[in-house]
Every structure is written in structure tokens, then in C-alpha cells.
VEXDRENKE-144432 format. One record per residue (C-alpha): residue in three letters; x, y, z. Coordinates in nm, 3 decimals. Layout:
r aa=Ala&u=X&v=Y&w=Z;
...
# end
This chain:
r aa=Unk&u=0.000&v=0.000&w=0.000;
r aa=Unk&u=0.096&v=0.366&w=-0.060;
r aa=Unk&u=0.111&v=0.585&w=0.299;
r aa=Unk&u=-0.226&v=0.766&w=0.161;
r aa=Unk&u=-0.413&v=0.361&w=0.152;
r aa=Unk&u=-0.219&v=0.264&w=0.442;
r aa=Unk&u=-0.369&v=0.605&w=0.658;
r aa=Unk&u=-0.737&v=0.515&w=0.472;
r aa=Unk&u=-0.685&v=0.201&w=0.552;
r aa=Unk&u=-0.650&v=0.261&w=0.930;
r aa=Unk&u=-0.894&v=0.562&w=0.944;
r aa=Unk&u=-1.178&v=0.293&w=0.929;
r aa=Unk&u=-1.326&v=0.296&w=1.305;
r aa=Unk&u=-1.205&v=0.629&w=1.418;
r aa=Unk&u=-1.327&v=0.916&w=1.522;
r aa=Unk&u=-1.010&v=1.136&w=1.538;
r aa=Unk&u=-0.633&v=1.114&w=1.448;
r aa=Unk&u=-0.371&v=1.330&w=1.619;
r aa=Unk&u=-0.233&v=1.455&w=1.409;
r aa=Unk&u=-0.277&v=1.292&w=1.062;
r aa=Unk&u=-0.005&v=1.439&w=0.905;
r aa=Unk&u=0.175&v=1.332&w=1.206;
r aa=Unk&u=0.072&v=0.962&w=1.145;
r aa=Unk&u=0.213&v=1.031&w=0.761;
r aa=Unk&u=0.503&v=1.178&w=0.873;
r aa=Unk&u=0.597&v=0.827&w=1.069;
r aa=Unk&u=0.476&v=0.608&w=0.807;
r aa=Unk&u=0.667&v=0.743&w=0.531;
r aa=Unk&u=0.979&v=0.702&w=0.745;
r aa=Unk&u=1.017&v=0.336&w=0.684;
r aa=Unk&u=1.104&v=0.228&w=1.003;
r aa=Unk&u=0.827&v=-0.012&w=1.208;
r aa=Unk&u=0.636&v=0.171&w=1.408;
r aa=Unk&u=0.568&v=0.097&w=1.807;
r aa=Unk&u=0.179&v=0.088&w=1.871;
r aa=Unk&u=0.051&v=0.100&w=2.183;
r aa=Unk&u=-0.282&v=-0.009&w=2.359;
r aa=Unk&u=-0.296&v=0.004&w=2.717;
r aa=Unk&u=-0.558&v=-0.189&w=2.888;
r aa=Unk&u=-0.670&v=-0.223&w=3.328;
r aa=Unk&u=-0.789&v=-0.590&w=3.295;
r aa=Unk&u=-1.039&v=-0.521&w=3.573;
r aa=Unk&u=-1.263&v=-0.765&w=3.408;
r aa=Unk&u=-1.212&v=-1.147&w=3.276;
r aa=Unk&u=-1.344&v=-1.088&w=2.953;
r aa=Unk&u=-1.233&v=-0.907&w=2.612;
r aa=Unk&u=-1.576&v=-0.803&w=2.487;
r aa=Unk&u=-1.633&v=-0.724&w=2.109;
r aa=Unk&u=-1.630&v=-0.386&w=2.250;
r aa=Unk&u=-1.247&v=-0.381&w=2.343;
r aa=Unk&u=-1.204&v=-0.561&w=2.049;
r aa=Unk&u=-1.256&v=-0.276&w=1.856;
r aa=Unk&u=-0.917&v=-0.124&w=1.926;
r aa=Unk&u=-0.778&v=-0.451&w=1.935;
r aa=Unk&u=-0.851&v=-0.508&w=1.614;
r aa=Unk&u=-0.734&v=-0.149&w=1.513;
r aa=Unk&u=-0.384&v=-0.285&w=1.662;
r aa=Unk&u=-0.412&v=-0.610&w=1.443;
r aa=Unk&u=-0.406&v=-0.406&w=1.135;
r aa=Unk&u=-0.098&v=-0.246&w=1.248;
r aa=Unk&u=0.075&v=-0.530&w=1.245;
r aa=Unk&u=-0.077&v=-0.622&w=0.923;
r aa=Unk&u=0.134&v=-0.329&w=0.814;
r aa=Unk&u=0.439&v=-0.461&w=0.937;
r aa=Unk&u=0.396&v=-0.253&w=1.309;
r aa=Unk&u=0.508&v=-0.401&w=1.661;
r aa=Unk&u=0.189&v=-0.400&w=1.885;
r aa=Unk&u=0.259&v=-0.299&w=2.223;
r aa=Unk&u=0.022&v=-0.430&w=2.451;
r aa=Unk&u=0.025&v=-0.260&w=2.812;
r aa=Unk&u=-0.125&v=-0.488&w=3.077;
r aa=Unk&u=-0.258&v=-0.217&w=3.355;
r aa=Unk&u=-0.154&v=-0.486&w=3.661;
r aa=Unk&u=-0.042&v=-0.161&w=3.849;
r aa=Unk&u=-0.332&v=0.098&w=3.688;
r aa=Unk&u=-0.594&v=-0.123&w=3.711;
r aa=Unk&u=-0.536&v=-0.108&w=4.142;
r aa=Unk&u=-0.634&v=0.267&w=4.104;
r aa=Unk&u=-0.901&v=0.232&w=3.870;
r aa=Unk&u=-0.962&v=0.451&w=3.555;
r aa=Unk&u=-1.169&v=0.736&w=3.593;
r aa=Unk&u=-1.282&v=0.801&w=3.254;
r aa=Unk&u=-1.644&v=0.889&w=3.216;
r aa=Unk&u=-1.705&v=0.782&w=3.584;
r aa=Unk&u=-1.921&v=1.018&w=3.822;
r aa=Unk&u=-1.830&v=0.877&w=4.127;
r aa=Unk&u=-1.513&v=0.745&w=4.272;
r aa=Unk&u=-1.433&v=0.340&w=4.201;
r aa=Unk&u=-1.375&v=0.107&w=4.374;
r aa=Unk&u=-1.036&v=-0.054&w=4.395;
r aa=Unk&u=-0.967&v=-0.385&w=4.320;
r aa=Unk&u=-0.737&v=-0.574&w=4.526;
r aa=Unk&u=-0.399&v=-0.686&w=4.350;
r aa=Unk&u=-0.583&v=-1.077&w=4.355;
r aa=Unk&u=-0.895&v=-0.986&w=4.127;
r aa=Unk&u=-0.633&v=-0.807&w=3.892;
r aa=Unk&u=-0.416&v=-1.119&w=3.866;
r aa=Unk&u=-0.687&v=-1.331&w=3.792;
r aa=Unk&u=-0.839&v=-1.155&w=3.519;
r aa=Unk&u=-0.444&v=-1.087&w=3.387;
r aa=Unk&u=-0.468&v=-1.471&w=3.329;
r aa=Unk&u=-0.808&v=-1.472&w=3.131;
r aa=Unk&u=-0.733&v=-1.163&w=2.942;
r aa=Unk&u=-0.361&v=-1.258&w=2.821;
r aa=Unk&u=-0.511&v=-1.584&w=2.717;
r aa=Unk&u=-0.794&v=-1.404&w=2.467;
r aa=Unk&u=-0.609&v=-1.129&w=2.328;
r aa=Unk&u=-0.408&v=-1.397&w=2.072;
r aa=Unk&u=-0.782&v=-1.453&w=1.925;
r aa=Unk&u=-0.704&v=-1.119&w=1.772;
r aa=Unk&u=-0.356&v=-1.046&w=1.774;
r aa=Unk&u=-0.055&v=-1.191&w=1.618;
r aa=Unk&u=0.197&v=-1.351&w=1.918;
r aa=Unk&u=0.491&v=-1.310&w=1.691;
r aa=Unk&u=0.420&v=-0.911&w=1.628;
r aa=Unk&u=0.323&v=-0.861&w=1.993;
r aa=Unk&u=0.554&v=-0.757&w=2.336;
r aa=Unk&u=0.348&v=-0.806&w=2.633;
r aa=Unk&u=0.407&v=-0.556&w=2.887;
r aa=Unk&u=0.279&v=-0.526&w=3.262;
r aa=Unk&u=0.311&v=-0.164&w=3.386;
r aa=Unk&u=0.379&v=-0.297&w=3.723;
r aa=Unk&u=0.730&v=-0.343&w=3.595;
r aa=Unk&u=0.786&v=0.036&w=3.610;
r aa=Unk&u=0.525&v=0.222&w=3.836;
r aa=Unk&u=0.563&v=-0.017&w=4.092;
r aa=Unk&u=0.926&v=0.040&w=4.136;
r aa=Unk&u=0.864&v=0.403&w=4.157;
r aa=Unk&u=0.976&v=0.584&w=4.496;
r aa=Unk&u=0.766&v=0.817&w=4.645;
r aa=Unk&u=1.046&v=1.082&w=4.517;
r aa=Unk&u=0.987&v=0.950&w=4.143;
r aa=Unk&u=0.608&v=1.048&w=4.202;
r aa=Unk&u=0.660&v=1.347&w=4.304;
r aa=Unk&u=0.883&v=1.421&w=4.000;
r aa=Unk&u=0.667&v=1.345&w=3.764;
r aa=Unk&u=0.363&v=1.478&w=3.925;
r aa=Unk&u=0.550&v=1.835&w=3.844;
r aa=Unk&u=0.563&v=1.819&w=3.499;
r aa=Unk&u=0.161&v=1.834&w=3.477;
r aa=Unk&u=-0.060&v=2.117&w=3.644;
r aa=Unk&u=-0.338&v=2.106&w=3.845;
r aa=Unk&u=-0.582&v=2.326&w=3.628;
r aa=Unk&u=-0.456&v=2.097&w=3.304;
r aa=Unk&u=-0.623&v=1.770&w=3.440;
r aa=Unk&u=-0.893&v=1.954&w=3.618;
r aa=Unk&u=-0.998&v=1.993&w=3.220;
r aa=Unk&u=-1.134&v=1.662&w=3.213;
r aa=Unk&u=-1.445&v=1.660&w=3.153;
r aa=Unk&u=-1.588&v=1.384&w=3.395;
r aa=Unk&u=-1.427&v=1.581&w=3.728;
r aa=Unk&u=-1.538&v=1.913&w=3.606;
r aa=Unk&u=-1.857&v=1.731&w=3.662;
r aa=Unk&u=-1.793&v=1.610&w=3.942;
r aa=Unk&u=-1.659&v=1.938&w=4.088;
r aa=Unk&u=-1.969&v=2.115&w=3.973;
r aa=Unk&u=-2.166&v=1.849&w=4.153;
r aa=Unk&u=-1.968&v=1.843&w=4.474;
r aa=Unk&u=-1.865&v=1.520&w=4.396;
r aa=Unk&u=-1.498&v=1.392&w=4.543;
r aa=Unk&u=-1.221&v=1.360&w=4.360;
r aa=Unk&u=-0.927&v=1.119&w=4.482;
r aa=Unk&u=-0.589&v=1.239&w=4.470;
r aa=Unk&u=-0.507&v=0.902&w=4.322;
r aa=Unk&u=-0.756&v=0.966&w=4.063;
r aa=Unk&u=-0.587&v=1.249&w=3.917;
r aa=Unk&u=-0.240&v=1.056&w=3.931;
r aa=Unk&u=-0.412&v=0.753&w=3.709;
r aa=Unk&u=-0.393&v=1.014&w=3.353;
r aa=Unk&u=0.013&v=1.057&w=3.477;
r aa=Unk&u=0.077&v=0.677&w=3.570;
r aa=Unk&u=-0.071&v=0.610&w=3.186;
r aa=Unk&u=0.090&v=0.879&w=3.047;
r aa=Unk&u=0.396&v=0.765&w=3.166;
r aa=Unk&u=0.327&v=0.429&w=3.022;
r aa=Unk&u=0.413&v=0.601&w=2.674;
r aa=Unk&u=0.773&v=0.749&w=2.754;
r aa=Unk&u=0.816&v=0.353&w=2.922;
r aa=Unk&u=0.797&v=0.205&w=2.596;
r aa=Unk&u=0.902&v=0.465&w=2.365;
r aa=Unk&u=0.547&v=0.430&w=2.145;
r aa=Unk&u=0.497&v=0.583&w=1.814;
r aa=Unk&u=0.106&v=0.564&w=1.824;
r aa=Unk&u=-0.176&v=0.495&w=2.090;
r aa=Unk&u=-0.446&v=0.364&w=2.024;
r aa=Unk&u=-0.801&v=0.423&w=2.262;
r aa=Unk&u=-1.168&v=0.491&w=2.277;
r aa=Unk&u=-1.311&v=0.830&w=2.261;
r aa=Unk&u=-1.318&v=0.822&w=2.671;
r aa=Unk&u=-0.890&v=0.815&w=2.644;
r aa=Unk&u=-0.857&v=1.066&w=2.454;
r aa=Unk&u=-0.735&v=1.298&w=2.761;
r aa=Unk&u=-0.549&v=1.006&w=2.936;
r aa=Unk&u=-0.357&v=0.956&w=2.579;
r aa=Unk&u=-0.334&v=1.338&w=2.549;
r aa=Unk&u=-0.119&v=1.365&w=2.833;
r aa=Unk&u=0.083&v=1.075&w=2.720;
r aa=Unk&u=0.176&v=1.276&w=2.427;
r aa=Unk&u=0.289&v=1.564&w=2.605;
r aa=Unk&u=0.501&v=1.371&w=2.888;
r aa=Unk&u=0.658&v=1.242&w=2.553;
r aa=Unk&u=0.779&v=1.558&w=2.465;
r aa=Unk&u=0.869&v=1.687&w=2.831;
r aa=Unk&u=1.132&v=1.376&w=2.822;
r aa=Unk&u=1.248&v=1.490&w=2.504;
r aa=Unk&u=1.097&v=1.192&w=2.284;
r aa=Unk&u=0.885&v=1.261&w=1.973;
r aa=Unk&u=0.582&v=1.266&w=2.066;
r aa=Unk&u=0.315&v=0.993&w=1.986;
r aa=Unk&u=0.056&v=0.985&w=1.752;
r aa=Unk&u=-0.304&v=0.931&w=1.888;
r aa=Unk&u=-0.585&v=0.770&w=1.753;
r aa=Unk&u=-0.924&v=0.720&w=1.901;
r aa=Unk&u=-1.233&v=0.451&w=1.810;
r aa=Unk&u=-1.568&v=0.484&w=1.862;
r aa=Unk&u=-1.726&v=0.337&w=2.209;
r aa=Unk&u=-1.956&v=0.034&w=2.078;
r aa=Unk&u=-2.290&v=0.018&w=2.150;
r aa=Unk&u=-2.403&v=-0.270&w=2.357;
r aa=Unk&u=-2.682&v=-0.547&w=2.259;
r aa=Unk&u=-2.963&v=-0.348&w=2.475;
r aa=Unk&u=-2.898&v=-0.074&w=2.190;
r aa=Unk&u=-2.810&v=0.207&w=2.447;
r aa=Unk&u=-2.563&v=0.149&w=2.698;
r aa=Unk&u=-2.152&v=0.132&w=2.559;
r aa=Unk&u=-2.088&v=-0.240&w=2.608;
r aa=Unk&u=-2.054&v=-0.343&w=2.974;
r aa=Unk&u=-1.970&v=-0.642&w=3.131;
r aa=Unk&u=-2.126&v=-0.466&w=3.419;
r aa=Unk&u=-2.457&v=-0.369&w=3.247;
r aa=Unk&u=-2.506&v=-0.748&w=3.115;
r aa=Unk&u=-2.526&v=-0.621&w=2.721;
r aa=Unk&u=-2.174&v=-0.742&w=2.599;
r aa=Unk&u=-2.076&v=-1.010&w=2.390;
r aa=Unk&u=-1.731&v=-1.183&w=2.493;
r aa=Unk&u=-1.461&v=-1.301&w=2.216;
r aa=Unk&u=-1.461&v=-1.645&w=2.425;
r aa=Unk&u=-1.880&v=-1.641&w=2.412;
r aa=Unk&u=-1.993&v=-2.006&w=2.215;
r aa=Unk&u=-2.111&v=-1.982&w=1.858;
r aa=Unk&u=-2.416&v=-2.003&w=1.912;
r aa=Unk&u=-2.468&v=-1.721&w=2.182;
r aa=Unk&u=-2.263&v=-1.477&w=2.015;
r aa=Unk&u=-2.436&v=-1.552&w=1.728;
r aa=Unk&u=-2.784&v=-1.540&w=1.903;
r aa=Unk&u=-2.664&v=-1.219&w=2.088;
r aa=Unk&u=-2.583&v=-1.060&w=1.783;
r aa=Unk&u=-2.962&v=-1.149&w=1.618;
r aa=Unk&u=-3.058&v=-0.961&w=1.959;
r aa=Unk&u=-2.896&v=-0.567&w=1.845;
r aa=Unk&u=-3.162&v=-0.272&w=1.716;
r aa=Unk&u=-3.165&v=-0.269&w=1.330;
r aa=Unk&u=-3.028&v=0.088&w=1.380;
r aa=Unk&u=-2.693&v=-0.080&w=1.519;
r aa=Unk&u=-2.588&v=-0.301&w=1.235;
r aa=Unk&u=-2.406&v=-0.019&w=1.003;
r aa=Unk&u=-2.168&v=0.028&w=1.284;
r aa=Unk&u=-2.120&v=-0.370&w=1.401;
r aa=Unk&u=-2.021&v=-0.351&w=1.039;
r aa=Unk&u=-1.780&v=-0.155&w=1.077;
r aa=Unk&u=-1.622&v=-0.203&w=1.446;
r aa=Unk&u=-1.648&v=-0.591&w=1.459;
r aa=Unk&u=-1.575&v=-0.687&w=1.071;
r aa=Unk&u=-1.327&v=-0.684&w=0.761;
r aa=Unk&u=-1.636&v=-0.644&w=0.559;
r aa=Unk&u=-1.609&v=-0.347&w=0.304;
r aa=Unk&u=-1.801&v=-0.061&w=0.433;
r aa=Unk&u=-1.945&v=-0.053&w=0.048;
r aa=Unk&u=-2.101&v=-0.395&w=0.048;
r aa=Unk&u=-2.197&v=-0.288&w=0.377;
r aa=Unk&u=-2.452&v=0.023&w=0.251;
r aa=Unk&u=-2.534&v=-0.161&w=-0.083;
r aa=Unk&u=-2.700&v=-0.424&w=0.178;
r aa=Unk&u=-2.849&v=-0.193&w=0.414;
r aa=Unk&u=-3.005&v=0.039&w=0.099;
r aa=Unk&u=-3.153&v=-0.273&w=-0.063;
r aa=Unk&u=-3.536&v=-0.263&w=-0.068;
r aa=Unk&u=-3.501&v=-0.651&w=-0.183;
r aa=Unk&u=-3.284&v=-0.763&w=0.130;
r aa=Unk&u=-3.521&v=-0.809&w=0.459;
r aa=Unk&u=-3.246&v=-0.664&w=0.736;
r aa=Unk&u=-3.298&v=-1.002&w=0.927;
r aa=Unk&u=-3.092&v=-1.155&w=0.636;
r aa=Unk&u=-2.823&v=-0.826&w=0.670;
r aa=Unk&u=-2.809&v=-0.941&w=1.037;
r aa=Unk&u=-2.737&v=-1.316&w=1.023;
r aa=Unk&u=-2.449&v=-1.210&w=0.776;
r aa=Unk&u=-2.316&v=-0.960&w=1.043;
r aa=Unk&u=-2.374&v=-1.244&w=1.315;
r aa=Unk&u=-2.191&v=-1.492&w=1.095;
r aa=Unk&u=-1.888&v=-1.252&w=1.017;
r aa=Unk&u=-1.853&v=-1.197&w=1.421;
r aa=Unk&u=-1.870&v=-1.543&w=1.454;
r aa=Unk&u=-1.624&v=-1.633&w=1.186;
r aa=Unk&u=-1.345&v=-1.411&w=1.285;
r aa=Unk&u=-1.345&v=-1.603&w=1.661;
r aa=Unk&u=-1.435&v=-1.960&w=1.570;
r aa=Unk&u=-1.407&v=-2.042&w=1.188;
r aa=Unk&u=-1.643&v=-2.049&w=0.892;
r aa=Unk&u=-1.781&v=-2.384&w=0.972;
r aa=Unk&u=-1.882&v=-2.273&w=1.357;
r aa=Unk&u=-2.051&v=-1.963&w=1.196;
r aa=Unk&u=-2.246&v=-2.176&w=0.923;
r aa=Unk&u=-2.340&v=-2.452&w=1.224;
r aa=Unk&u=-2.486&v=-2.126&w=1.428;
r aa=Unk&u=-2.664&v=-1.989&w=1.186;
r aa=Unk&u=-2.819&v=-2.347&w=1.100;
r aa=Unk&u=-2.930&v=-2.322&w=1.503;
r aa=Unk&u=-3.054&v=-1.987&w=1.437;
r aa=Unk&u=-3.268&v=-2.115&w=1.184;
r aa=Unk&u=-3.415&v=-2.393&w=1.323;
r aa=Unk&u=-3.473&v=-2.297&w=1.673;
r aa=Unk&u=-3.600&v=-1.952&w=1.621;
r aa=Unk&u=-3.733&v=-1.931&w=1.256;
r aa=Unk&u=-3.925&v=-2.254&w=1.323;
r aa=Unk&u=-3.951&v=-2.202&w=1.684;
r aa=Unk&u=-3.842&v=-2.564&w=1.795;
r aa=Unk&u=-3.684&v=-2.601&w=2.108;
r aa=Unk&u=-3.301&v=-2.659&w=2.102;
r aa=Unk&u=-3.219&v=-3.017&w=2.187;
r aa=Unk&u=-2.855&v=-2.984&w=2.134;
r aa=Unk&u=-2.833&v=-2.643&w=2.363;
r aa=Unk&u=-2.508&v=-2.614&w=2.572;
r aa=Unk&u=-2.492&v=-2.880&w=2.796;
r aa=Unk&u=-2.392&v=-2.718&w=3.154;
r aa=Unk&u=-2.358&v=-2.879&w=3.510;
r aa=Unk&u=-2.575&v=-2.701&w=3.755;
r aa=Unk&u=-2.267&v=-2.483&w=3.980;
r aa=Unk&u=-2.259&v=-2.599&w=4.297;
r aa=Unk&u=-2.256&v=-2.260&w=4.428;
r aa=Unk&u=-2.646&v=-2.197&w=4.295;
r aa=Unk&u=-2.772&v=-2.506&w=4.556;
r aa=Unk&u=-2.863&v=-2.343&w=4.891;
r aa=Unk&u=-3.047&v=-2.588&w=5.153;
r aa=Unk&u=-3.059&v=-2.848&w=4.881;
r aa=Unk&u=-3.294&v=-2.609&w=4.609;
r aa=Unk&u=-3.208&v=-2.358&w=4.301;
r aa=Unk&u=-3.343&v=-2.013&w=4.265;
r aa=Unk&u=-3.370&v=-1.960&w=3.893;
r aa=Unk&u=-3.192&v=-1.602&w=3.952;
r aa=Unk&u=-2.927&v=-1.699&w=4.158;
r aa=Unk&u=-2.870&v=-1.971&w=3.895;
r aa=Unk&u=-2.888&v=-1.744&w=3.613;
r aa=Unk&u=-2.659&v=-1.504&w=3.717;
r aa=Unk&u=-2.396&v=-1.808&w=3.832;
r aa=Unk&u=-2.412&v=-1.906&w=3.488;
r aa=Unk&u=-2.280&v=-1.598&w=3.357;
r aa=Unk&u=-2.619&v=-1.563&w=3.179;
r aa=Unk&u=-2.708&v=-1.253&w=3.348;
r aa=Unk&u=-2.514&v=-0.979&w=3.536;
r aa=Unk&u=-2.710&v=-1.006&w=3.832;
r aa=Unk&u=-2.957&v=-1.117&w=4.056;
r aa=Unk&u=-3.113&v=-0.815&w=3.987;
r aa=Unk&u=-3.099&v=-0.827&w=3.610;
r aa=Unk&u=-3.183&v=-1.196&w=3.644;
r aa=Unk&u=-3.539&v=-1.153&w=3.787;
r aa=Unk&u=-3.620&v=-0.832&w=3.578;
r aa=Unk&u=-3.589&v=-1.109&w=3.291;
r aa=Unk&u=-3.817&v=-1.361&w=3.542;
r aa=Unk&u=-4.077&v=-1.054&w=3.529;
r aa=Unk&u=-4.079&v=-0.956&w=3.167;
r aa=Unk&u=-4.141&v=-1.347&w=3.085;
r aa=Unk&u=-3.804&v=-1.371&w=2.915;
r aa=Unk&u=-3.700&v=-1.737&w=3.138;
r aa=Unk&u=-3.797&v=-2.055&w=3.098;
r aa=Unk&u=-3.771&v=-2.413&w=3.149;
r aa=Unk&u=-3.798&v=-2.680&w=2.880;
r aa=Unk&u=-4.020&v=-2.367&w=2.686;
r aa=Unk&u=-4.248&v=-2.316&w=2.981;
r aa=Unk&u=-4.203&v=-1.946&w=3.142;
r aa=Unk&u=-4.106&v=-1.890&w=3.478;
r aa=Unk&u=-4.233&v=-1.540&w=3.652;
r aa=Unk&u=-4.235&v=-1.647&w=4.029;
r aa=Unk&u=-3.923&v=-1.519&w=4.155;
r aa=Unk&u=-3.986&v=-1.728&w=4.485;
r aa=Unk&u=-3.972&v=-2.056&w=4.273;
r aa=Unk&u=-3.693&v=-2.279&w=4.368;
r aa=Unk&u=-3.585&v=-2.630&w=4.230;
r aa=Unk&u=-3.451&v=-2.930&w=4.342;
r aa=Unk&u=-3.151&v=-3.014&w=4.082;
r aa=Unk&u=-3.319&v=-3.321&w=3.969;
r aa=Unk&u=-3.650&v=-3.124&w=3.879;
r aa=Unk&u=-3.379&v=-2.894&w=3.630;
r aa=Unk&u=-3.172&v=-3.254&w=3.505;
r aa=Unk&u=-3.228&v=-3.211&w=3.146;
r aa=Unk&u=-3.407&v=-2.963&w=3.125;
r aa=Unk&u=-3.379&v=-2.657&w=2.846;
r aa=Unk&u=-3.304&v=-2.316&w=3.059;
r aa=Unk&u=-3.406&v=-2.030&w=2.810;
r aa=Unk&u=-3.298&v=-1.661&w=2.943;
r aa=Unk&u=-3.344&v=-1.405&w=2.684;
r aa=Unk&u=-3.472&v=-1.479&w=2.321;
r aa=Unk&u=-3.118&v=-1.659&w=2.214;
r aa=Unk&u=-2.935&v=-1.764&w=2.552;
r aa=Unk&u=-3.016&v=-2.191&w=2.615;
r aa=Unk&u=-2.831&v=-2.397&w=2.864;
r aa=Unk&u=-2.925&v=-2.744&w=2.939;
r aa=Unk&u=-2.915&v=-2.868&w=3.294;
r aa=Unk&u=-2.737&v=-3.098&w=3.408;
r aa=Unk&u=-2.776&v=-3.249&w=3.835;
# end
């Protein structure tokens, strides 16, 4: 590719570049660039949402480009307060260990090992003396990151700040003089957390990086960015058939920019299919569900999905080769199963909550038969076999 198709090439899912001509500038010089992505793995799953800038890295090393992958072991203890109104909690250095081991293990579903360094920032903000902080607290100002949006906010509200709230945009920032990157890559809600890396860059007298920023993605509920904590994600890891199904589940509205964030299909085929009066969208759908699923588990899991699809929703038959799954010990209490608490251990739900506003709005059921009464418990023989439906495209079977 020339540097102008390489740049349109890579301006697909953004939202901003800074500075474009920057970008050419290091492109044209013909030297690999260093692309980072730091992520806090304060959760266990890469969701098709964080895939989106995953992917973005992937087609840097397409290019030829090192991916630099930041694991946030040390940032993810403080806790990223992008876009948050309210202080969050901290997780202990455990929970971030834990979910270092699922993440590191999904990334490679995207990314090329060979083009990849794998870096914890624990390796250089934990070693930091109290001195070190204060040094490189100095070189940013007060008013500068009281321009973030989310604490003006909060100020205006009389909301607290933490002091180690506004050292998280520093401890990131710092992550970019660390490894010496030529590009960062983030959502929009970065974009003042990668800001600063760029200007730390320059304060240590390194060129200073080039950022570029993707779209949030809409969740499945068609409202809410995706969440692991809001329930409306899809995970890279999900089975065929529930990412599949969870895909069929998005607002028509959505499927343009699915297109776009969580495929390699051309964004031309993409509006030719959309603007056709002769395609029904349902059809546009279970070719953006079978792309998704393609790109985790192979053109022959996609096709097998999409057969389920078919003949379990299309012909409304009940799905006797659903996901077989033992009933989690952890669900039995006094020898009986709540269907929330069961729900919500099977990952099919975020939360009791969550779990019996489904119960109420009829979306649950056993074997095809609903299940309102949030009161109703089970032995696990009563559940041996049976079909556990939660949503319109979510089936487990139960096994005692």
C-alpha cells in the first residue's frame, strides 16, 4: 500500500487522528512503528467492544507494526476514571491477577503472538519511589487535568475527587515514555489520558506519539456502551451459538456500525446491503452475526450457528442440542435452586437483579415453559435435562 491507503486504511473505526499528518510523517519514514494499547484488565473478559481497538492494533501489524500491549496490573489497582461520576472502587492486587490470566489468554484470538511484546506496567510504576512520584507529578498542572471533563462534573456536583484519581492520567501517560510508542491507540473516553501521554513524551524529550481514538460500541440493549457490568456485551470467548444469538438480539439501527467495528467487511457492500429494498435486514443481520462469529471460531462454527438460528427460532423448535452445563454448585442453597441466583452463576445474566427483571418480563424458561415467580426454587433433579431459556437466544441445558 501507498502511505495515503495505508492512513485510509487505518482511518476505518475512528473518530479522530492526532495529528494525521503526524501519522504520515511516521509512516513514510520506513522504520516499524511501536503501537501502543494500554488496557486495566479489571474484568475477565475481552468483549467485542475492546475488540474494537484490538482489532485497530491487528491491522498495524498487518502493516508490518510491533503491537505494544500494556497490561494495567499496576493501573488497574487505582481504577480509571474516565467517564465515571463517582469514585471506584479498587480492586485488590488478587482480582487483577486473575483476570491478567483470562485476558492474556484471549487477546491472541485477535492479535498476532509473533508481532506482539506483552508488557505489565507494574514493571515500572511499581518500582517508583515516592520521590519518582513526586517528579513526575511536576511536569503536569493542576488546572490541566482539572480539564477533564468527567471531574469538572464532578466538581460542579460536589462530587470527590481522589488524589489518586488524578495521578491515574500521569501513571498512563507515563506508560508512553516507558515504551518509547509511536502511536496509541483508545476509545473516545482516552482521549485525555492519551493526550497527556503525548505531552510527557515531549517533556522527556521523545517525539511525541501519535493518537488515535475509536468509537465506544454500542451494547446489545442498543443504548448502553458495552458493559460487562450492564449485562449487554458479547465476549470473544462467548460459544457460537450465543454470540451468534446475541448478535440477532442488536436494534436494526446498530448493524451499520457492528459492520464496521467488529468486521473486515467493506463498508461498500456494507450500505449496498443496508439500501436494498429486496434484502429483509434479518438476512443483513445473520451475515453480520456470521462474520462476528467467523473471525473467533471459523467459517464452519458460523455456518453450524446460523443453521441453530434457523431452526430454533425461525421454526420455533426447542433446542435439543443447547449447551450442555452442570448445575454450579454454588447456585444449591439448603438443597434447592433459585432460577436467579442460577442465572446469574451461569454468567447468563449480570445479576440477581438483572436476572429476575428477565423472570418478570417473561423472558426465562424451562424446557419452553415461562417462569415469573421469583420465589420458585428447584430441586436439581427437577432442572436434570431440562432446556433453561434466558433471553430470546441464551439456552443452557441442565445438568444435576
Amino acid at each position: 500500500m501507498t502511505i495515503d491507503e495505508q492512513i485510509k486504511h487505518l482511518r476505518r473505526g475512528t473518530t479522530e487522528i492526532i495529528s494525521e499528518e503526524d501519522l504520515k510523517k511516521k509512516l513514510s519514514s520506513g522504520k516499524p512503528l511501536r503501537v501502543k494499547l494500554g488496557v486495566d484488565p479489571t474484568v475477565a473478559h475481552v468483549t467485542l467492544g475492546w475488540a474494537v481497538v484490538l482489532r485497530k492494533l491487528r491491522d498495524f501489524q498487518r502493516l508490518g507494526h510491533t503491537a505494544v500491549l500494556i497490561i494495567g496490573d499496576f493501573t488497574a489497582m487505582i481504577g480509571d476514571p474516565s467517564g465515571k461520576s463517582k469514585t471506584r472502587p479498587q480492586l485488590s492486587r488478587e482480582d487483577v491477577m486473575r483476570n491478567v490470566e483470562a485476558v492474556s489468554k484471549q487477546v491472541y484470538k485477535i492479535l498476532d503472538p509473533e508481532k506482539t511484546e506483552i508488557t505489565y506496567n507494574g514493571d515500572w510504576l511499581g518500582k517508583m519511589t515516592f520521590e519518582d512520584v513526586i517528579r513526575l507529578s511536576s511536569r503536569y498542572t493542576v488546572a490541566r487535568i482539572l480539564e477533564r471533563d468527567d471531574f469538572t462534573k464532578r466538581l460542579k456536583e460536589q462530587r470527590p475527587i481522589s488524589m489518586h484519581e488524578i495521578l491515574y492520567p500521569l501513571c498512563q501517560g507515563y506508560d508512553s515514555v516507558a515504551v518509547r510508542s509511536d502511536v496509541e491507540l483508545g476509545g473516545n473516553d482516552q482521549k485525555f489520558n492519551n493526550l497527556v501521554g503525548r505531552n510527557l513524551m515531549e517533556q522527556y524529550g521523545m517525539e511525541a506519539q501519535v493518537v488515535m481514538l475509536s468509537p465506544l460500541l454500542i451494547g446489545t440493549d442498543g443504548k448502553e456502551k458495552m458493559s460487562q457490568s450492564l449485562g449487554n456485551f458479547i465476549s470473544i470467548v462467548d460459544t457460537p451459538n450465543d454470540m451468534y444469538g446475541k448478535t440477532m438480539s442488536i436494534p436494526d439501527e446498530l448493524m451499520e456500525n457492528w459492520f464496521e467495528l467488529c468486521t473486515d467487511v467493506p463498508m461498500d457492500e456494507v450500505h449496498a446491503l443496508l439500501k436494498n429494498p429486496e434484502v429483509n435486514p434479518r438476512d443483513v443481520k445473520r451475515r453480520l452475526a456470521m462474520e462476528i462469529v467467523t473471525l473467533y471460531h471459523g467459517a464452519e462454527e458460523a455456518k453450524a450457528a446460523d443453521d441453530f438460528f434457523i431452526q430454533t427460532f425461525s421454526q420455533r423448535k426447542q433446542p435439543v442440542e443447547a449447551e450442555g452445563v452442570a448445575i454450579p454448585a454454588e447456585a444449591i442453597s439448603e438443597g434447592a435452586i433459585g432460577l436467579a441466583q442460577l442465572i446469574t452463576t451461569l454468567g447468563l445474566a449480570a445479576s440477581n437483579g438483572k436476572a429476575k427483571d428477565l423472570m418478570k418480563a417473561g423472558s426465562v424458561a424451562l424446557d419452553g415453559e415461562k417462569v415469573t415467580d421469583l420465589a420458585a426454587r428447584f430441586s436439581p433433579a427437577e432442572l436434570d435435562g431440562k432446556v433453561l431459556r434466558v433471553g430470546k437466544h441464551q439456552f443452557r441445558k441442565l445438568k444435576a
